[in-house]
C-alpha positions as CSV (number, residue, x, y, z in Angstrom):
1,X,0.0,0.0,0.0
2,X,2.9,2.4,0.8
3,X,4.7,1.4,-2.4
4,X,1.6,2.6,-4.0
5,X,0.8,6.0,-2.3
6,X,4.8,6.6,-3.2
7,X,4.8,5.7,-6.5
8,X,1.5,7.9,-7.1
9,X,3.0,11.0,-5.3
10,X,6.0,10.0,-7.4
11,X,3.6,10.6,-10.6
12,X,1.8,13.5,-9.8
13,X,5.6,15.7,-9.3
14,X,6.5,14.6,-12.6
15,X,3.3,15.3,-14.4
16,X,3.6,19.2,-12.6
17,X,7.0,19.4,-13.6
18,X,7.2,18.3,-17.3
19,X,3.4,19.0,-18.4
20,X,4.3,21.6,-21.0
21,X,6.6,19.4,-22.8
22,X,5.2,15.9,-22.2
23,X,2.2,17.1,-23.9
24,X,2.2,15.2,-26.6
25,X,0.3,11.6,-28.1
26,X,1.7,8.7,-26.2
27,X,-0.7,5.1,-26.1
28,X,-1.0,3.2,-23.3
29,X,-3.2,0.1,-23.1
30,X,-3.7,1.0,-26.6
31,X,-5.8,4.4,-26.5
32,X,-4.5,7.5,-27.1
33,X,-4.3,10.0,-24.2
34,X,-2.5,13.5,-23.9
35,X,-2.1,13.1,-20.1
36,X,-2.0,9.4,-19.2
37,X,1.8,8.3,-19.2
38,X,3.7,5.3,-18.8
39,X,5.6,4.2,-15.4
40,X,8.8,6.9,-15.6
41,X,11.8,6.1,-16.9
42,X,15.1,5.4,-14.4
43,X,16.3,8.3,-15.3
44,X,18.2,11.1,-13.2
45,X,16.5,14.6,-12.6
46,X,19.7,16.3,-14.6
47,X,19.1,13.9,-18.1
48,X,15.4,14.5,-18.1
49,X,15.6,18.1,-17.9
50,X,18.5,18.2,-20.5
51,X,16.6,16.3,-22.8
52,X,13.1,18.2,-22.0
53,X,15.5,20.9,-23.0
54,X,17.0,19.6,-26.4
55,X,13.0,19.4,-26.9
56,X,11.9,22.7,-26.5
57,X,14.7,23.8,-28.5
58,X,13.8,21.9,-31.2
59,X,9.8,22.9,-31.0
60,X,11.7,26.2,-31.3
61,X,13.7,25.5,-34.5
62,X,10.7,24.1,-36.5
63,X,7.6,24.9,-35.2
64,X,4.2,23.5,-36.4
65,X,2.6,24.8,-39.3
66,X,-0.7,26.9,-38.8
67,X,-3.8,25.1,-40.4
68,X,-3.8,27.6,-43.3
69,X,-0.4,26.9,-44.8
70,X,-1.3,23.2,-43.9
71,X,-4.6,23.9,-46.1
72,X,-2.4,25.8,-49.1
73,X,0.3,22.5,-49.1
74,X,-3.0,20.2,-49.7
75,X,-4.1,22.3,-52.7
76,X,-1.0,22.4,-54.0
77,X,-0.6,18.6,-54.1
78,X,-4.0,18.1,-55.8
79,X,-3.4,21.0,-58.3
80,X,-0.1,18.8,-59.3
81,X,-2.2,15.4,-59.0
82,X,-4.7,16.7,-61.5
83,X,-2.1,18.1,-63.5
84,X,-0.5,14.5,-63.8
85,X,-3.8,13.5,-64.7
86,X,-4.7,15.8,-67.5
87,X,-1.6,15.4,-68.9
88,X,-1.6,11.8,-69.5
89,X,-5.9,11.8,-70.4
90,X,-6.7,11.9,-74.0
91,X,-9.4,14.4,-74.6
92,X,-12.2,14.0,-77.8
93,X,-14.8,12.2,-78.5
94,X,-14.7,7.7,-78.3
95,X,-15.3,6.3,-81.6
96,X,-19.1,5.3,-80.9
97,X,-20.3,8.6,-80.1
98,X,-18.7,9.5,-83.9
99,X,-21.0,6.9,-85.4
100,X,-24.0,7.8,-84.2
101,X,-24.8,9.6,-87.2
102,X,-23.3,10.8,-90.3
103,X,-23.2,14.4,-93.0
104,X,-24.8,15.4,-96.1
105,X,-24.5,18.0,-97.8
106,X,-27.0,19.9,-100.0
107,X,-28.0,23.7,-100.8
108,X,-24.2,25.2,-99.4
109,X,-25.1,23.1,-96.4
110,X,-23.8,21.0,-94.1
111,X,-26.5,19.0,-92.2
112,X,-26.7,16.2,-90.1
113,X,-28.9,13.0,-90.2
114,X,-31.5,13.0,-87.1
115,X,-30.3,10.4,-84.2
116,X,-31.3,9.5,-80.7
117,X,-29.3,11.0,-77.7
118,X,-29.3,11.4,-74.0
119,X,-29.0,14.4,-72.1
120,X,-27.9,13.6,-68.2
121,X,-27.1,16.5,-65.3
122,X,-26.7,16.1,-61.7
123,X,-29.4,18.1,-60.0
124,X,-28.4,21.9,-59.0
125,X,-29.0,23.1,-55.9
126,X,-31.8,25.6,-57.5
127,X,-33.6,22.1,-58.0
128,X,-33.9,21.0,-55.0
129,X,-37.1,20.3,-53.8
130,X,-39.0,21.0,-56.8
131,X,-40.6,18.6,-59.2
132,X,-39.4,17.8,-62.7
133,X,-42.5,19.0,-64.3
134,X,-41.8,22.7,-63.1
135,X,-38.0,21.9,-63.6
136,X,-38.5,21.6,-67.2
137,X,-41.3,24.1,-67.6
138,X,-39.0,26.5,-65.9
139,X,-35.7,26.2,-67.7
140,X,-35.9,23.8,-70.5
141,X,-39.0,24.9,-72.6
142,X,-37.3,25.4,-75.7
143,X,-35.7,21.6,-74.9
144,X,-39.3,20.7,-75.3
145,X,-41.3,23.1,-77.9
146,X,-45.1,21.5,-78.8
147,X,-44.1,18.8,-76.5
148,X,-46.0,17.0,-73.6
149,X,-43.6,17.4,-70.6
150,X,-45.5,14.6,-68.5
151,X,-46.4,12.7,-71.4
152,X,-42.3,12.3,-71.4
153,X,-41.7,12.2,-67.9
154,X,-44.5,8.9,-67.7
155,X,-43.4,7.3,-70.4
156,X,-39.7,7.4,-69.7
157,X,-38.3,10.0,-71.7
158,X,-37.3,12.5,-69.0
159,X,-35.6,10.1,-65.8
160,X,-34.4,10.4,-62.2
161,X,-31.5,8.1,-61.4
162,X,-32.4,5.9,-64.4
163,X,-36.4,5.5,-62.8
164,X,-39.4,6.2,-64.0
165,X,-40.8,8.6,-61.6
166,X,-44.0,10.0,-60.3
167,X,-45.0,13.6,-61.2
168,X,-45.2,14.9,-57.5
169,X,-41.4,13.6,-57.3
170,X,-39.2,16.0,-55.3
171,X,-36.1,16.3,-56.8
172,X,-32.8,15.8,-54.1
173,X,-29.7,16.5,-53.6
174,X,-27.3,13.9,-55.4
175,X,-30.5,12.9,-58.1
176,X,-29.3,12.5,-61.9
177,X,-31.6,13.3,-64.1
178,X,-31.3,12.3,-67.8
179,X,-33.5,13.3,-71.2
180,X,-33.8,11.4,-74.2
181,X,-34.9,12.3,-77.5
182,X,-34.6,12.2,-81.1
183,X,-32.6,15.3,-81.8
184,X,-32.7,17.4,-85.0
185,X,-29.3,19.6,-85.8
186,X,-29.2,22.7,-87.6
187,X,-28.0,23.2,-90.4
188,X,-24.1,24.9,-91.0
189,X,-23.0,26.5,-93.8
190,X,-20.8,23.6,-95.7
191,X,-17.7,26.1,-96.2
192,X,-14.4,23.8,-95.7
193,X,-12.4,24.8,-92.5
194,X,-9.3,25.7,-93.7
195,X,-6.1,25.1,-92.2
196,X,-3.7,28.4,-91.3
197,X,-1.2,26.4,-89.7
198,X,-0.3,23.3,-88.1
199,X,2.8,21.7,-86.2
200,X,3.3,19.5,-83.0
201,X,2.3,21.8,-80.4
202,X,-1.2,23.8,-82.7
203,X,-3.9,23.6,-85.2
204,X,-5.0,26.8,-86.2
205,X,-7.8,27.0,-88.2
206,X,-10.2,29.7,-89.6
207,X,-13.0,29.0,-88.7
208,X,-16.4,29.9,-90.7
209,X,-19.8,31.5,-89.7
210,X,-22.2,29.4,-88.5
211,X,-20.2,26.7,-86.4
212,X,-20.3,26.7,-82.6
213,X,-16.7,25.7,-81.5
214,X,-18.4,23.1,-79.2
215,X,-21.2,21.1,-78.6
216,X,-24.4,23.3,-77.3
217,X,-27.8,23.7,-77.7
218,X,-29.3,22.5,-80.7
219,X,-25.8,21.5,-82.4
220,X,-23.3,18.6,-81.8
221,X,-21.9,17.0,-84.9
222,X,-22.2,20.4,-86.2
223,X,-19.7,21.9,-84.1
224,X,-16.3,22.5,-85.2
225,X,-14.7,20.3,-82.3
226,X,-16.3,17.4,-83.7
227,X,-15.5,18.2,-87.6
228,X,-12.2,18.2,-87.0
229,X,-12.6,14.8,-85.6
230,X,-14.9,13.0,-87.7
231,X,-14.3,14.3,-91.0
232,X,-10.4,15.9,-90.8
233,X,-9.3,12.8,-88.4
234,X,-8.2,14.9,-86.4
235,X,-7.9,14.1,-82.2
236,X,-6.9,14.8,-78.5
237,X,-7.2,18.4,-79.3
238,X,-8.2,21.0,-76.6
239,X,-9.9,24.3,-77.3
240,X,-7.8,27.5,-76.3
241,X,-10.9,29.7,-76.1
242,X,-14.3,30.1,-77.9
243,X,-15.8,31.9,-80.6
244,X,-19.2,32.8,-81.0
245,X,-21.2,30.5,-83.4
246,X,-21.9,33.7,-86.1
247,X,-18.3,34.7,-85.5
248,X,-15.6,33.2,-88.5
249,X,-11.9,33.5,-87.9
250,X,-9.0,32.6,-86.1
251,X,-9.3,29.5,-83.9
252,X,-6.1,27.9,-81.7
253,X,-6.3,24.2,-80.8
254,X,-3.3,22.5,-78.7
255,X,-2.4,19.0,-79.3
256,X,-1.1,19.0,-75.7
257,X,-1.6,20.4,-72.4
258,X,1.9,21.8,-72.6
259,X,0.8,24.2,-75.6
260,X,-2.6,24.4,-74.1
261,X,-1.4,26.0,-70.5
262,X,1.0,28.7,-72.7
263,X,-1.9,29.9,-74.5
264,X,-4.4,29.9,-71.2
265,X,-1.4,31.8,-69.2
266,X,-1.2,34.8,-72.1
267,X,-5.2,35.1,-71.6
268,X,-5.7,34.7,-68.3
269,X,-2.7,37.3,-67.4
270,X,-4.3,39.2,-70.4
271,X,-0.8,39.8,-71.9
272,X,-2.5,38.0,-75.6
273,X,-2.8,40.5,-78.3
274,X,-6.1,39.9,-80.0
275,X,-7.3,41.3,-83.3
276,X,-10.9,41.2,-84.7
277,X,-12.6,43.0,-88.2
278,X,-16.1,43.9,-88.1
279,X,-18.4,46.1,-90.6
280,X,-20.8,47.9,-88.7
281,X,-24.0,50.3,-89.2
282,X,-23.0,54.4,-90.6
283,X,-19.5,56.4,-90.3
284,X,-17.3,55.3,-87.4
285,X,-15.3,58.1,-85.7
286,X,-11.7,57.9,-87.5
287,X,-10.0,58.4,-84.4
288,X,-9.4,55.5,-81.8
289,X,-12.5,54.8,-79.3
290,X,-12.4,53.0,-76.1
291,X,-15.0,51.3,-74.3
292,X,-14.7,50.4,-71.0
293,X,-18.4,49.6,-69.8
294,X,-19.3,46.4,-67.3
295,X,-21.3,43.7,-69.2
296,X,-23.7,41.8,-67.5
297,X,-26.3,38.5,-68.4
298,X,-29.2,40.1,-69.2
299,X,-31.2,36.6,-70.0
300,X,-29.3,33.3,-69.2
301,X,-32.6,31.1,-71.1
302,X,-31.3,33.4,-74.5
303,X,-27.3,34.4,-73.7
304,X,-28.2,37.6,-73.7
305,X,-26.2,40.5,-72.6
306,X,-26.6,44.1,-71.8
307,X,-23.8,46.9,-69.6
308,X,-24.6,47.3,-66.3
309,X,-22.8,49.9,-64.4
310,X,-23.6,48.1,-60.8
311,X,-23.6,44.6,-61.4
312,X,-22.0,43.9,-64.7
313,X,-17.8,42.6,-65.0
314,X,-15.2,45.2,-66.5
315,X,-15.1,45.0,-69.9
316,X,-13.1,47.0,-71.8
317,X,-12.6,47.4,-75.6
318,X,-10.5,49.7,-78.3
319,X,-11.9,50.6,-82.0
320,X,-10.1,51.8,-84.9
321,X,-11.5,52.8,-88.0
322,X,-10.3,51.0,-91.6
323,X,-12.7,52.4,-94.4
324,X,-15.9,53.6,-94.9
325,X,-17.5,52.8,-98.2
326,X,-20.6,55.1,-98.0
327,X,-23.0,53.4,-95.7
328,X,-21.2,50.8,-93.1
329,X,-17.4,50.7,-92.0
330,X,-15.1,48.3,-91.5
331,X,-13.5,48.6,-88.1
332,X,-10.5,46.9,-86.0
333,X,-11.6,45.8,-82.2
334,X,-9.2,45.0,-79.9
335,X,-10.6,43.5,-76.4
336,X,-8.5,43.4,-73.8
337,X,-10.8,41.4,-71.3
338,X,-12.8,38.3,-72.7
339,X,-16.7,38.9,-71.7
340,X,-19.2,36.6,-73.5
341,X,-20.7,39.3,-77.1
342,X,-18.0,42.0,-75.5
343,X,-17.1,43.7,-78.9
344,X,-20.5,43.5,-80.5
345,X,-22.2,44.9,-76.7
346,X,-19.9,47.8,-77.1
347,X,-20.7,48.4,-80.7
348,X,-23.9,48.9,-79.9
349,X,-23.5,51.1,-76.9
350,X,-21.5,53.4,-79.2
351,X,-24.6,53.3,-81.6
352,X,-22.7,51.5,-84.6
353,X,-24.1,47.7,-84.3
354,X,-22.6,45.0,-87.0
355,X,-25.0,45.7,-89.8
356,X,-26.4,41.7,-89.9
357,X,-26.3,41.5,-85.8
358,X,-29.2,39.2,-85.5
359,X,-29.2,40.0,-81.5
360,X,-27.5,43.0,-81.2
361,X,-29.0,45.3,-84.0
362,X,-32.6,44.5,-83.8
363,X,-34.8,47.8,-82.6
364,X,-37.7,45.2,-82.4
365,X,-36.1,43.5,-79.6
366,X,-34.2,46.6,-77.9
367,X,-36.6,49.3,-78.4
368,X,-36.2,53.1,-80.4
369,X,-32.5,53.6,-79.0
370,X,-31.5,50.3,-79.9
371,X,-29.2,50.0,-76.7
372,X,-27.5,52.9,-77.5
373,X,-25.6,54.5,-74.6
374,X,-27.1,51.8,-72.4
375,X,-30.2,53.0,-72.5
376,X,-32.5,49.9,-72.5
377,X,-36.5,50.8,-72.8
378,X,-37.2,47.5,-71.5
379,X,-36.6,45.2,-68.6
380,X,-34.9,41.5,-68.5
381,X,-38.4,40.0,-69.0
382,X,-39.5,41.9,-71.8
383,X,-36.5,41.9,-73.7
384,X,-36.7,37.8,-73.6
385,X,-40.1,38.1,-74.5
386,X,-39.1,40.1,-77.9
387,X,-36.4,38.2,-78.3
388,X,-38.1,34.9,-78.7
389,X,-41.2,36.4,-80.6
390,X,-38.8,37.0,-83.3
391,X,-36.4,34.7,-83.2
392,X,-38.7,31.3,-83.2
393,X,-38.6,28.2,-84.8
394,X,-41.4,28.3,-86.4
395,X,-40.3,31.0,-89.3
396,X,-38.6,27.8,-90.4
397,X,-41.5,25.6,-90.7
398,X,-43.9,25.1,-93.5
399,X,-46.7,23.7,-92.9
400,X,-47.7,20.0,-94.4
401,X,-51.0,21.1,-96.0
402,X,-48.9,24.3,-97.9
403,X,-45.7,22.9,-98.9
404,X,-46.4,22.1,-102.6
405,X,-47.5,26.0,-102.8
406,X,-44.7,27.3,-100.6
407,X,-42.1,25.5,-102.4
408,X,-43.5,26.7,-105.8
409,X,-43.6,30.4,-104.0
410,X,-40.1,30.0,-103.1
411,X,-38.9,29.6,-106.6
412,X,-41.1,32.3,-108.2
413,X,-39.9,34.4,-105.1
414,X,-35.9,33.2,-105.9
415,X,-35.6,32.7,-101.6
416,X,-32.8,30.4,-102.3
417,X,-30.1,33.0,-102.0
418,X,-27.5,33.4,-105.6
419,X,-30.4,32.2,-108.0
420,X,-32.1,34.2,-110.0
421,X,-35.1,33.5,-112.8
422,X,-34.8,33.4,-116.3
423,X,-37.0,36.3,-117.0
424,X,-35.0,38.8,-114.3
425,X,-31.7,37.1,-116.3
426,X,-32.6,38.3,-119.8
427,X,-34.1,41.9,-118.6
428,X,-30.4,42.7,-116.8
429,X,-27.6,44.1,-119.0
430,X,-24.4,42.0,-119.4
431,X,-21.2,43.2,-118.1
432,X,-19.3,44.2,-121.1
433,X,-22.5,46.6,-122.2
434,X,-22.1,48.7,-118.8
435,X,-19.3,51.6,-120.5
436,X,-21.6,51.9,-123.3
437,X,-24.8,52.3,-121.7
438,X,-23.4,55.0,-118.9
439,X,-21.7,56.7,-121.7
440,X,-25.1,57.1,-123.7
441,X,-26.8,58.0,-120.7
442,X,-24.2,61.0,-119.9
443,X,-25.0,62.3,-123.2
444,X,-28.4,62.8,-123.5
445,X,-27.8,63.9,-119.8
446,X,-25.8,66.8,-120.9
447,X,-28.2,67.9,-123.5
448,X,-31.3,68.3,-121.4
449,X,-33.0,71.2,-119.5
450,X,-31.9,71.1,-116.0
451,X,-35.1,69.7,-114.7
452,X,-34.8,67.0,-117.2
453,X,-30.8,66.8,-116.2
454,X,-32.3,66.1,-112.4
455,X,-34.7,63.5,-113.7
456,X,-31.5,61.7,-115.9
457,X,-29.7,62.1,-112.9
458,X,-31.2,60.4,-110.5
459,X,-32.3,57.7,-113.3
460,X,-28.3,56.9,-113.6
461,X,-27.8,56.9,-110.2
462,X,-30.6,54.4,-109.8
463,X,-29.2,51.8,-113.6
464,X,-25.4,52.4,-111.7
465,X,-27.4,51.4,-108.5
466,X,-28.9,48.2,-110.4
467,X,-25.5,47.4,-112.3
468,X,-23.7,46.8,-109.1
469,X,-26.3,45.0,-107.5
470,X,-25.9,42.7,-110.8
471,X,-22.2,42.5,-110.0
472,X,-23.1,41.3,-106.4
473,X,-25.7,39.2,-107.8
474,X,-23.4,38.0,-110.4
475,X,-20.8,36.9,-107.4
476,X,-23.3,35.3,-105.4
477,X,-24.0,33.4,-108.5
478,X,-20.5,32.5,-108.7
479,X,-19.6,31.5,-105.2
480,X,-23.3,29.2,-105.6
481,X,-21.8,27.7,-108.5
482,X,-18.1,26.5,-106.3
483,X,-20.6,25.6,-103.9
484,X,-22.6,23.2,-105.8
485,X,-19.1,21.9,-107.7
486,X,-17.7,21.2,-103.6
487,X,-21.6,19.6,-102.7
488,X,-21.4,17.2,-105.8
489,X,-17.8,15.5,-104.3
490,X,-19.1,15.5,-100.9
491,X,-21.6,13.0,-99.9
492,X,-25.8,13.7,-100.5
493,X,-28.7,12.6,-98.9
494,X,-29.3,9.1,-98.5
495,X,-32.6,7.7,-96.8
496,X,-30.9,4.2,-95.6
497,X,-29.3,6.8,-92.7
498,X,-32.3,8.6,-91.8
499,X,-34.5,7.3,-88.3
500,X,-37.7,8.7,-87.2
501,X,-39.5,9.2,-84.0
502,X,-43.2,8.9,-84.0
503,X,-43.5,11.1,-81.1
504,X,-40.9,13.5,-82.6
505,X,-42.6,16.9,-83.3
506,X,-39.7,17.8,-85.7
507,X,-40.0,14.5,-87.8
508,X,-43.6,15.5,-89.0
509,X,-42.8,18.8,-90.0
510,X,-41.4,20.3,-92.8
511,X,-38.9,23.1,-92.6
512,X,-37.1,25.5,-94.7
513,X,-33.3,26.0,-95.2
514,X,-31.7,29.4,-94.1
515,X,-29.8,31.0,-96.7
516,X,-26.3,32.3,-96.8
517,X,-27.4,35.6,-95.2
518,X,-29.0,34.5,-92.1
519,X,-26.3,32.3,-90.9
520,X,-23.5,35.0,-91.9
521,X,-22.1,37.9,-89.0
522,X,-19.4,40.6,-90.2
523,X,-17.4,39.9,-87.3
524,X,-13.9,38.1,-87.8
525,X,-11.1,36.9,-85.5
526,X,-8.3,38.2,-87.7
527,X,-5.0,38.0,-85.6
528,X,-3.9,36.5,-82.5
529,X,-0.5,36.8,-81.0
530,X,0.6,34.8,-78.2
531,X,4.5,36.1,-76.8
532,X,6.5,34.9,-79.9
533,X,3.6,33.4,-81.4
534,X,1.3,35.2,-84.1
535,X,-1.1,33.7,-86.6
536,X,-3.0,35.3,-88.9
537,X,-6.0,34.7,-91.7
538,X,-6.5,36.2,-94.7
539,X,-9.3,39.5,-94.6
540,X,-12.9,38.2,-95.6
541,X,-14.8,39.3,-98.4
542,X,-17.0,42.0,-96.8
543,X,-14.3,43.8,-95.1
544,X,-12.6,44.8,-98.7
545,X,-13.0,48.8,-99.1
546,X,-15.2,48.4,-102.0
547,X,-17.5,46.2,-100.8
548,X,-21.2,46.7,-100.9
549,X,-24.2,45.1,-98.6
């Protein structure tokens, strides 16, 4: 009992003494305690407190690291883990998601057989709680146009985790939710992507209107990510940055992460030198303009923008002026921050829009001022609303019961852009007739009384007027006819490719093709210099002095 009591009062002196530096993890009987120590060691006072000593001196020398810098070393390991990763993952598409459908090509364009695909998402948190009825009425309407949302969600079109589920189905946290349905591309203009330069590291290509760089919306295999693939065998390429689907131009591809990280440094540190052409509405000011307005989402459902002094991002933009040919002028942007429709926003704050715009130069949509000065005569929900009362799918249809008339309309009408009917060909003079006709035209001009002279006048303004729409004309003829030559070596339609969905609305209607014009935008990536890298493309058509709308 003694030997106890000593050995316990023996315990209690040395926890008093050496509690600040025994402090630490020891086990005993296998649990861990930061107070409960084994039987002392045999050693003398003198060699504990030396060593208690050499211990303190050594908490001294590296002492622990604070939770942040702990925190910091963690991210740092799994940025270099994910680095590894990414540099040894291919990136593309697998070779059975590239025969899921194939081209044709007819009327200058490229379109793509209708196939059956599966949208999936992981439930956001916005979703929680709500059922997928409203889900879908909410923010996927135009997934579903003249479409029965619970007719698809009880027969197994629209699914949660792979189920069938009720309508009064709360969605939860974690819940996948997956769509499919026979999907309908549209249409691309069926210019070949031509190739600016290529070795180990980039493909640079230029890019032509019409093509989204990427899957998105309502196109897929018509994207230029998946061209390159499929058609141009082309793979494991990653995209530097986008281009907008109307834009043509200047587009980097790496062939590596290596090359991919230079490019993604210049942009992000903003140190990339980027050059874009654009023919907008009226004079532009000769001297240089800069824009520096905050752009903000005025309509995610659309991707529609607007500047918003309180909530938008800087955004900041410099013009210069090339020509003017009368009516529109051809002008140079240079962005120096990347905002989604940046140089076109800013256009049209300054009041000179791209003259074919279809979002940003549309007074039906914007109201009087257009969006000039960032005065907007509408709100968010309005704008939508005039927005999608324009722009609707249904311009494109024609309906079942008309089509033999409409088609024959069509022709009489010459809608099918760089045709034109026999009896407007034989009325228009020929080329080599043009001297003669302005020089007989001057002279009875000169011999006429001078209200006559103002009649002649304005007649040869309007015949030099008609001459050089015949010479557009005349081009547009021309560039149909290279277009039909290209369409006759690439492959047509072919009805052994084509499925159908009973329940597809698309599949039982009929819809016209756009022409040339409504799938074209005068804006152009032109140059691109990365450091000691620069590419450039040649100028397009309507950015030449002399050309005419």
């Amino acid at each position: 009992m003694l030997d106890m009591l000593k050995y316990l009062n023996l315990k209690t002196n040395f926890l008093r003494q050496f509690d600040q530096v025994t402090r630490s993890q020891t086990s005993y009987l296998g649990y861990t305690s930061h107070i409960f120590f084994t039987k002392p060691s045999k050693m003398s006072v003198n060699e504990e407190t030396t060593k208690n000593a050499a211990q303190e001196q050594k908490h001294e020398k590296h002492p622990t690291k604070s939770k942040l810098e702990l925190k910091e070393e963690r991210k740092k390991a799994l940025k270099q883990r994910r680095l590894l990763r990414k540099e040894n993952k291919e990136v593309g598409f697998p070779n059975d998601i590239l025969k899921q459908t194939e081209y044709y090509f007819e009327n200058g364009l490229r379109k793509v057989y209708p196939y059956f695909f599966g949208w999936n998402t992981t439930a956001k948190e916005r979703w929680f709680g709500r059922t997928l009825l409203d889900i879908y009425k909410s923010e996927f309407s135009r997934a579903t146009v003249n479409q029965s949302i619970q007719h698809l969600i009880e027969t197994g079109k629209i699914r949660c985790n792979g189920q069938i589920k009720p309508l009064d189905y709360k969605i939860k946290n974690g819940d996948r939710i997956s769509h499919i349905k026979h999907r309908h591309e549209i249409p691309v203009l069926a210019d070949k992507i031509k190739i600016i330069h290529e070795d180990e590291n980039f493909l640079v290509v230029d890019k032509p209107c019409s093509i989204p760089i990427h899957p998105c919306g309502k196109y897929r295999y018509n994207s230029l990510s998946i061209i390159l693939t499929k058609e141009m065998g082309y793979s494991n390429l990653r995209t530097m940055y986008r281009l907008d689907r109307l834009t043509s131009g200047l587009v980097i591809l790496g062939k590596n992460l290596q090359s991919g990280l230079l490019v993604d440094k210049h942009i992000k540190e903003r140190t990339a030198i980027k050059t874009y052409l654009c023919r907008v509405a009226g004079e532009f000011p000769a001297e240089k303009v800069i824009v520096n307005k905050p752009l903000d989402c005025a309509s995610k459902k659309i991707g529609l923008y607007w500047v918003d002094e309180e909530k938008g991002k800087e955004s900041l933009t410099e013009f210069e002026r090339v020509s003017y040919n009368g009516k529109s002028s051809v002008v140079k942007c240079r962005p120096k921050t990347g905002r989604t429709h940046q140089i076109r926003i800013h256009l049209q704050y300054l009041g000179y829009p791209i003259v074919n715009d279809p979002l940003y130069n549309q007074p039906t949509v914007w109201g009087r001022t257009n969006g000039k000065g960032g005065v907007y005569e509408y709100s968010k929900e309005v704008l939508e609303q005039n927005f999608l009362r324009v722009h609707t799918y249904e311009a494109w249809i024609i309906k079942q019961e008309n089509s033999e008339n409409e088609n024959s309309e069509e022709k009489e009408d010459g809608l099918v852009e760089g045709t034109l009917d026999k009896k407007e060909e034989n009325i228009l003079p020929e080329e080599n007739k043009e001297p003669e006709l302005k020089r007989k035209l001057e002279d009875e001009h000169n011999n006429e009384e001078p209200e006559v002279k103002k009649n002649k006048s304005e007649e040869l303004e309007k015949n030099s007027e008609e001459q050089t729409n015949q010479k557009n004309e005349d081009q547009k003829v021309e560039s149909r006819e290279l277009q039909d030559k290209e369409d006759e070596n690439r492959p047509g339609f072919d009805e052994k490719f084509l499925t159908k969905d009973d329940e597809c609305f698309e599949c039982q209607q009929i819809y016209r093709d756009p022409v040339r014009k409504d799938l074209t935008m005068y804006l152009h990536a032109f140059s691109y210099k990365f450091g000691d890298l620069e590419f450039k493309t040649d100028y397009p058509k309507w950015a030449e002095e002399d050309f005419i709308e």
